[in-house]
N, C-alpha and C positions, 0 to 999 in steps of 0.2 A: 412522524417519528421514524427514525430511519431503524434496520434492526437490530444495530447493535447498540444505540441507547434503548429500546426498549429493554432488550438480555439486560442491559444494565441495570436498569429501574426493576425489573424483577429480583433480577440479584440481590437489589438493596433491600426489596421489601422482602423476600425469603431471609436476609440476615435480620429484619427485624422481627419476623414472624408474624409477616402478613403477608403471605404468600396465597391466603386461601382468599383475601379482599377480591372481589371484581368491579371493575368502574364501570358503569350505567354506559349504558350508550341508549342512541336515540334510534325512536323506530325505525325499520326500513322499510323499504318502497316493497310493498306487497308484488310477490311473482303470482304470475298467471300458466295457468295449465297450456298455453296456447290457443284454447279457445275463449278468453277473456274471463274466467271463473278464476277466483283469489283462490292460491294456494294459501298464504299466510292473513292469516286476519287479526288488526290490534285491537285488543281490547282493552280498556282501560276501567281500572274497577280501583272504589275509593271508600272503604271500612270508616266510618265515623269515629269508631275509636278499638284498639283491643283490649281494654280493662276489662270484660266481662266474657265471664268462659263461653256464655252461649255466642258470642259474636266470635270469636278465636275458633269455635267449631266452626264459625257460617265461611270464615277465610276458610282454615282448613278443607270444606267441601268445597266450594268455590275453585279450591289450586285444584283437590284432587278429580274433582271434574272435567274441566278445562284440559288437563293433562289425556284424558282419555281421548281427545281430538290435536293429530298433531300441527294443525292448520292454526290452533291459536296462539296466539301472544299474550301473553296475560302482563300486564304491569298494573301491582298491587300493591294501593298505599293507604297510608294510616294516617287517620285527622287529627289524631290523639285528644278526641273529642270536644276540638275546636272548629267551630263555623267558616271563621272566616279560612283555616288552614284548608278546611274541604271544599270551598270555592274555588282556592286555588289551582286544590286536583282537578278540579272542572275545566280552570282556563288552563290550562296545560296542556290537559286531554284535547281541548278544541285547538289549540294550535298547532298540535302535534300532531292531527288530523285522523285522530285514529279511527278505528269501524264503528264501534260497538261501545259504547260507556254504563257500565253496572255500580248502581252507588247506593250505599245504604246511609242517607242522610241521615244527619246527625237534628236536626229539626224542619219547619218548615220556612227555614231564611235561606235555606239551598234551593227555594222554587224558583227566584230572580235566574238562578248557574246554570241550572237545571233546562231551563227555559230555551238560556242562550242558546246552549250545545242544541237540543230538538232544532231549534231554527234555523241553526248550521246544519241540519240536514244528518245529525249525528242519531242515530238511533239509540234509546235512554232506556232501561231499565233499572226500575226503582223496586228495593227489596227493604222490606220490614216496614219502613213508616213514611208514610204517603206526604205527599205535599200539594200544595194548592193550585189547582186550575187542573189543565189537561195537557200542560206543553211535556208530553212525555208519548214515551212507546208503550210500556207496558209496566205495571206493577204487579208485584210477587208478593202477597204476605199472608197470614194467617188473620182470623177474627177475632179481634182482640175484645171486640163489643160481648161476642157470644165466647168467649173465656171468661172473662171479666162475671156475664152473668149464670154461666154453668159455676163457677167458685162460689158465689151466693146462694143459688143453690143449694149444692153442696154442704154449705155452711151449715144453712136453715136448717139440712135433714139432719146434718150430723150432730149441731146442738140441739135439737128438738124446740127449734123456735127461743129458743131462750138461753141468756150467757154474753159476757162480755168479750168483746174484738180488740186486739191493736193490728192498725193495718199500717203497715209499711209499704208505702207508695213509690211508684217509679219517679225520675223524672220530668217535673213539673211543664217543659216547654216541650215535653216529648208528647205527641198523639197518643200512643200506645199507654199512658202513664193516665191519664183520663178515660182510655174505653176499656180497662180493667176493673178502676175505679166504680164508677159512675152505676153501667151495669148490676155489679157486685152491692153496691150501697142501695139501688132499686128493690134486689131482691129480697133483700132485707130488711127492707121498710117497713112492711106489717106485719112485724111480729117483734120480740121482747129482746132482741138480740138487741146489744148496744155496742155502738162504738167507743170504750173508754180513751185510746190514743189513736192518734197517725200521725204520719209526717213522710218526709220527702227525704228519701232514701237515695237518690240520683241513682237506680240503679247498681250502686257498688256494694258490698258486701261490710268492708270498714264501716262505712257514714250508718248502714244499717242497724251494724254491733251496737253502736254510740246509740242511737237513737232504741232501740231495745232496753238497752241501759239505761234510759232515760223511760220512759214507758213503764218499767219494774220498778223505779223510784218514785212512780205518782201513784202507782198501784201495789204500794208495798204486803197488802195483806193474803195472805195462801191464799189462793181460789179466787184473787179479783182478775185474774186472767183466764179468760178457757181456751182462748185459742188464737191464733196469728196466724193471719195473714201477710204474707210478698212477695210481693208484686209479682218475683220473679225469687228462681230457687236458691242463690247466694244470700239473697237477704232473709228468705225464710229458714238457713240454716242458721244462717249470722246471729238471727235470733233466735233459735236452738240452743246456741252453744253460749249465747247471755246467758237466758234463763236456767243453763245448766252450771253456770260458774256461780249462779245465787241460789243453787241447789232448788230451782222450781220447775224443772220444763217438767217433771212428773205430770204438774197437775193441768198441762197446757195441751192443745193439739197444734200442729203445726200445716199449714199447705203452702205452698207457692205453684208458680208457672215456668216451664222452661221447659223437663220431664229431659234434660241433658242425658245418657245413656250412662255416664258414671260419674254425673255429679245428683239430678235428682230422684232419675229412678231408682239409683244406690242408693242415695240417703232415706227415699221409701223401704229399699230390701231391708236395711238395718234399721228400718225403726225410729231415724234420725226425722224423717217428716211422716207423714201419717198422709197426704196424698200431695201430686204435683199433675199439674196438665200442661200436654205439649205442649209446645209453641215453635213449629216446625220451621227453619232458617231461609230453605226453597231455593238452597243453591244449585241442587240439579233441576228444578224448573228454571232457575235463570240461565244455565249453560245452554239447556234444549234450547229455552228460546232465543237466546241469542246465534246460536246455529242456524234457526231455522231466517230469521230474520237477516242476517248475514248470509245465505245462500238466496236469497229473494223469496220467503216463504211469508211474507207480511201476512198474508190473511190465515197462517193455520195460527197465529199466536193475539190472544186472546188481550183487551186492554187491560185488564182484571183478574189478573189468577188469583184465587182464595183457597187459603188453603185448611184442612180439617186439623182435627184437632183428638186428642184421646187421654182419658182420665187415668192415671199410674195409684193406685190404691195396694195395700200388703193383700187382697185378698186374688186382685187378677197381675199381678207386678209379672211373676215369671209367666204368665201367660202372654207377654206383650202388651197390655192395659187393653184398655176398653174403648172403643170408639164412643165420638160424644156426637149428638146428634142435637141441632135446633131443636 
């Protein structure tokens, strides 16, 4: 395009008030310092979906990370919580031959993509929920086995063993959707606590409401609720704000998992839930390690980062919560 159609095509998109649009372009060839060491490094990183505030935080840390190193590239896209769209990201990434590929799989059908890229020699970072085999660099996530069973726990002390549950479940084909569960339904086994509902909440906060609503309609008498569980903290308010439109969350206790800084620690400060446990996103573990891995630091980064976890209660909330321990 020579310069004066471009002036031109600006002109037209400034008269149409798209002047702030920019068109993609495709990576460039990384420059070298002159001693062969990459000044610019692509990174290609691919969000499963942003329908849930705790993944909108894990982008957000993810950009503001990355930002802090001017050497990176970041192209960041969104599956809108389709598989076969997040494969895509994958063969794109490998054709476009970037450095570094950070994805937070949307289930374990991205192992086949996943795979690919590792074998291309493409260094892989998997953040939140694991997939099958080993054809990967390194994964980042939190214990979803020991959340899952520190929330039963929890449960048992806070109902004294006895009292009925509705548990709104994550994501059925999600990993993390089973080691909340499972856990949590363990520790609860011997003793008087019952599960009167669950169901499958796909993580979204809507499907949640619905299914809350559904749950107060099978258990329509005062007191056959004590408490709720979800999975994760949009669905634990979701259902909050049911049982508050059938004038019951009085007689209910409320927990989920996320501990967001102003979606569930807030909802603890006000009263809104009664406790929530992190579930930490690890996007400045995946920048470090992709730094370090990208400057040839393979052996300081680990196959395996795990990350901790801390219980958000009204009694330690403004003290920063409480670390949870195996």
């Amino acid at each position: 395009m020579n310069p004066l159609s471009r002036r031109a095509c600006l002109s037209l998109l400034a008269l149409a008030g798209l002047s702030s649009l920019s068109i993609a372009q495709p990576p460039q060839p990384a420059k070298t310092d002159g001693g062969g060491i990459k000044q610019t490094f692509h990174i290609g990183y691919s969000q499963c979906n942003r329908g849930e505030p705790w993944r909108e935080q894990m982008d957000k840390d993810i950009k503001s990370n990355a930002a802090k190193h001017a050497e990176i590239d970041l192209q960041m896209k969104d599956a809108q919580n389709e598989a076969s769209r997040q494969m895509a990201h994958v063969k794109e990434f490998i054709n476009a031959k970037v450095d570094l590929i950070i994805i937070s799989p949307k289930d374990t059908s991205l192992t086949p993509a996943v795979a690919e890229a590792f074998d291309a020699g493409i260094p892989v970072i998997i953040l939140d929920r694991g997939l099958e085999g080993d054809k990967f660099t390194c994964f980042i996530g939190a214990d979803n086995k020991l959340i899952g069973a520190q929330v039963g726990k929890w449960v048992k002390e806070t109902l004294k063993g006895s009292g009925n549950v509705v548990e709104l479940k994550g994501l059925s084909s999600s990993p993390p959707a089973a080691d909340r569960s499972e856990p949590f339904r363990a520790a609860i086994k011997d003793t008087q606590i019952k599960i009167v509902y669950d169901a499958d909440m796909e993580w979204l906060s809507d499907v949640a409401r619905e299914k809350m609503q559904a749950a107060l309609s099978r258990n329509p008498k005062k007191g056959s609720i004590n408490l709720v569980y979800g999975a994760n903290d949009p669905a634990a308010i979701a259902a909050y704000n049911a049982a508050k439109d059938a004038g019951r969350e009085a007689e209910m206790i409320f927990v989920g998992v996320d501990a967001l800084p102003h979606e569930g620690v807030e909802a603890v400060r006000k009263g809104i839930l009664n406790a929530t446990f992190e579930y930490p996103n690890g996007a400045d573990k995946a920048i470090d390690a992709a730094m370090k891995l990208l400057m040839g630091k393979k052996n300081e980064v680990q196959k395996k980062i795990i990350l901790g976890t801390k219980l958000f209660t009204k009694d330690n909330v403004d003290k920063g919560g409480e670390e949870v321990k195996p």
